[in-house]
C-alpha positions, 0 to 999 in steps of 0.5 A: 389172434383176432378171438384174443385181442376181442377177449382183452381189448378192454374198451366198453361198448364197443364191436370190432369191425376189423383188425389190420397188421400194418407193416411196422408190426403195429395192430390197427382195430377199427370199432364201432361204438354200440351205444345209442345216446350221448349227453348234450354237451350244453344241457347234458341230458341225454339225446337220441336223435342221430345225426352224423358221424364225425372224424376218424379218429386214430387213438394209441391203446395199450399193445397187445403181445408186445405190438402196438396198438392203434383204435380206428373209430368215428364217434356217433354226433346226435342232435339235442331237441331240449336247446334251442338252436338244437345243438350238435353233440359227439358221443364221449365213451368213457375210454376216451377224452376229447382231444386226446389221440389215446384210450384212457386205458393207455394214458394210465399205463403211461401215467403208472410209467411215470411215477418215480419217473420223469416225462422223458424217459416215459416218452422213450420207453412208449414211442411219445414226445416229451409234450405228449406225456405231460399232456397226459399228465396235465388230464388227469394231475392238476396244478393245485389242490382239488378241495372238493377231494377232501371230507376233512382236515385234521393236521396240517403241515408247513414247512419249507424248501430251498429249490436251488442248492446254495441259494435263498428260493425257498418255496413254502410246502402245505401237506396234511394227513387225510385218511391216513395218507399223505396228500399236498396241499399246496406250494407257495413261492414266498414264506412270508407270513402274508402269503401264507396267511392269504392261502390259508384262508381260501381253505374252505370253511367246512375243512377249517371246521375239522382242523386240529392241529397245525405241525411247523417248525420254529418260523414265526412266519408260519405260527402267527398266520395259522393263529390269525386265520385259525384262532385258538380251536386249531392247535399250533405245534413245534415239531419235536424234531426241529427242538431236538436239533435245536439242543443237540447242535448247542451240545456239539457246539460245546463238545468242539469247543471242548475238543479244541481245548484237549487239544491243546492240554493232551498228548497226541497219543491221549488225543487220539483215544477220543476219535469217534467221539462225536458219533458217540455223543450222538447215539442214544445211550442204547445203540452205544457200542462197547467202543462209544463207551470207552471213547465217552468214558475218556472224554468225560473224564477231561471234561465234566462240563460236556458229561453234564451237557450229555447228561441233560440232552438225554434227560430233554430227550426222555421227557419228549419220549414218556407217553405223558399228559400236556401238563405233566410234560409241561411241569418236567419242561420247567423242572428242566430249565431250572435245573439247567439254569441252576447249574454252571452250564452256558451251552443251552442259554440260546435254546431256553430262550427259544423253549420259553418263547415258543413254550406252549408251542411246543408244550403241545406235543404231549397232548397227542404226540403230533409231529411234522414228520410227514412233511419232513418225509415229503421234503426227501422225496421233493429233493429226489424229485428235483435231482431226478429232472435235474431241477424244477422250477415251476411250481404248478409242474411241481405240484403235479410230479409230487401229487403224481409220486405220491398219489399215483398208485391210489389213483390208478387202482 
């Protein structure tokens, strides 16, 4: 037992001087630390002279064949030559943080436990308080973004969420792309313009220097602040997703209108021979079964306007879909809108609006295909987050459960 638990104790630097078994079952090692400096905790040079001995320390450290486990050890002081007054300084070994009661080595096995998790019932699972786990997690997850981890910024996403079903507490979400991973930027608790544009500009300069492209959806609030601080070298892009929903919901607009009105020309029998027609409308023309085809064919032979609306969805659609140039996508844009404009339909008046007003917005989107994707897979997980613990309200635990959740894996290799 005792050649094991040398074999897989894990901690450096160390020689065991003794190893109890306590009546609960829980393993107590007593260690001695091997090193023979430490760094001044004012001048951090390094220092040899010993002094003292300090506390006894009893630190939790990961089990050993399903028994806990507890280090005993008093960390070597010595005294620094190089200040003034000459300083005492305790010996910090890389396993262990100050004023911590576990091993580092612990603390990310609990860490790991709480990805996808929640603070208590990490606590129930390791014997530890609630307030345990999230002083662990206070150690090692900070409650706002560490600049000083990013080497670049290239597309950054905004984009909103409500943290309580049913009412107007939106909270802004800041993410980006770096290296290919996900990573938060930052939660805000207003999505006025001035609170965005005030964060974005404590991004540090060197980051602003790498940013191209900007992914939001249709808010003013967030096109005309990243175009304040940014300027004209940083690209605003609508995202594809909110213009498609946008001209989708004015087609199921018309096709409840149409609806409502076979309602009242058809029998019941011929009314019935519509039903799925929603879902119909809604499939790409290639994921439409035999029975959508049969249901679309009816329907548009009551309704010519709603074939026509159909027709022009999947045609808007296609455009976004072709690997086209800025320009090219731009001119189809256009060649769209007149033929809309041209025909007797009224449906997508609302959305052309839209489309010329924020047109080079999202005319953006075909010079490489930046979306807002990533924040919208973002906003998922928050959402699990929050039903997950029942709700969160504070931003700065936010921040960490998100960094955690989707960070937590990188950070523990």
């Amino acid at each position: 037992m005792e050649n094991i638990i040398k074999q897989h104790l894990g901690l450096s630097h160390v020689s065991i001087t003794s190893i109890e078994t306590n009546p609960d079952g829980s393993i107590e090692i007593t260690v001695k630390s091997t090193l023979k400096e430490a760094h001044c905790h004012r001048c951090n040079q390094i220092i040899t002279r010993f002094y003292d001995y300090d506390r006894l320390l009893r630190l939790r450290h990961l089990p050993i064949l399903g028994q806990p486990v507890f280090i005993k050890v008093r960390l070597p002081r010595y005294q620094c030559d190089h200040c003034d007054k000459k300083p005492k300084t305790t010996q910090r070994p890389e396993w262990h943080k100050k004023n911590s009661s576990f091993t580092v080595p612990y603390e990310s096995q609990v860490l790991l436990s709480a990805i996808n998790s929640t603070e208590t019932d990490v606590g129930r699972k390791e014997g530890l308080t609630e307030e345990q786990v999230k002083g662990i997690v206070n150690r090692y997850i900070g409650q706002q973004i560490d600049w000083s981890t990013l080497d670049s910024l290239p597309v950054l996403g905004i984009d909103e969420i409500s943290l309580r079903k049913g009412h107007q507490s939106f909270i802004v979400v800041i993410t980006c792309k770096h290296q290919g991973h996900l990573r938060l930027i930052a939660l805000l608790n207003s999505r006025k313009k001035e609170v965005v544009t005030a964060f974005l500009r404590t991004i540090p300069e060197h980051l602003k220097q790498t940013l191209r492209w900007v992914c939001s959806d249709m808010y003013e609030g967030y096109i005309n602040a990243s175009k304040v601080v940014f300027g004209p070298q940083v690209r605003v892009v609508i995202d594809r997703f909110h213009v498609a929903k946008l001209y989708r919901k004015q087609l199921d607009t018309l096709r409840k209108q149409e609806l409502k009105r076979l309602k009242l020309c058809l029998s019941v029998v011929e009314y019935r021979l519509l039903k799925g027609a929603m879902w119909a409308l809604r499939r790409s023309p290639q994921d439409l079964t035999d029975n959508d085809k049969q249901v679309l064919d009816r329907l548009f032979r009551h309704s010519g306007a709603l074939e026509q609306a159909c027709h022009y969805c999947a045609q808007l659609t296609q455009i976004f879909d072709d690997a086209v140039s800025r320009a090219s996508g731009a001119r189809r844009l256009k060649s769209w809108i007149r033929q809309v404009e041209t025909s007797r339909l009224t449906c997508f008046s609302t959305f052309i609006k839209t489309l010329r007003h924020h047109f080079d917005e999202i005319a953006h989107y075909f010079v490489s295909r930046q979306s807002s994707g990533f924040v919208e897979g973002l906003n998922n997980k928050i959402k699990v987050i929050k039903r997950r613990c029942y709700g969160i309200f504070r931003l700065d635990h936010l921040f960490q459960r998100i960094t955690l959740d989707i960070q937590g894996y990188a950070m523990l290799k």
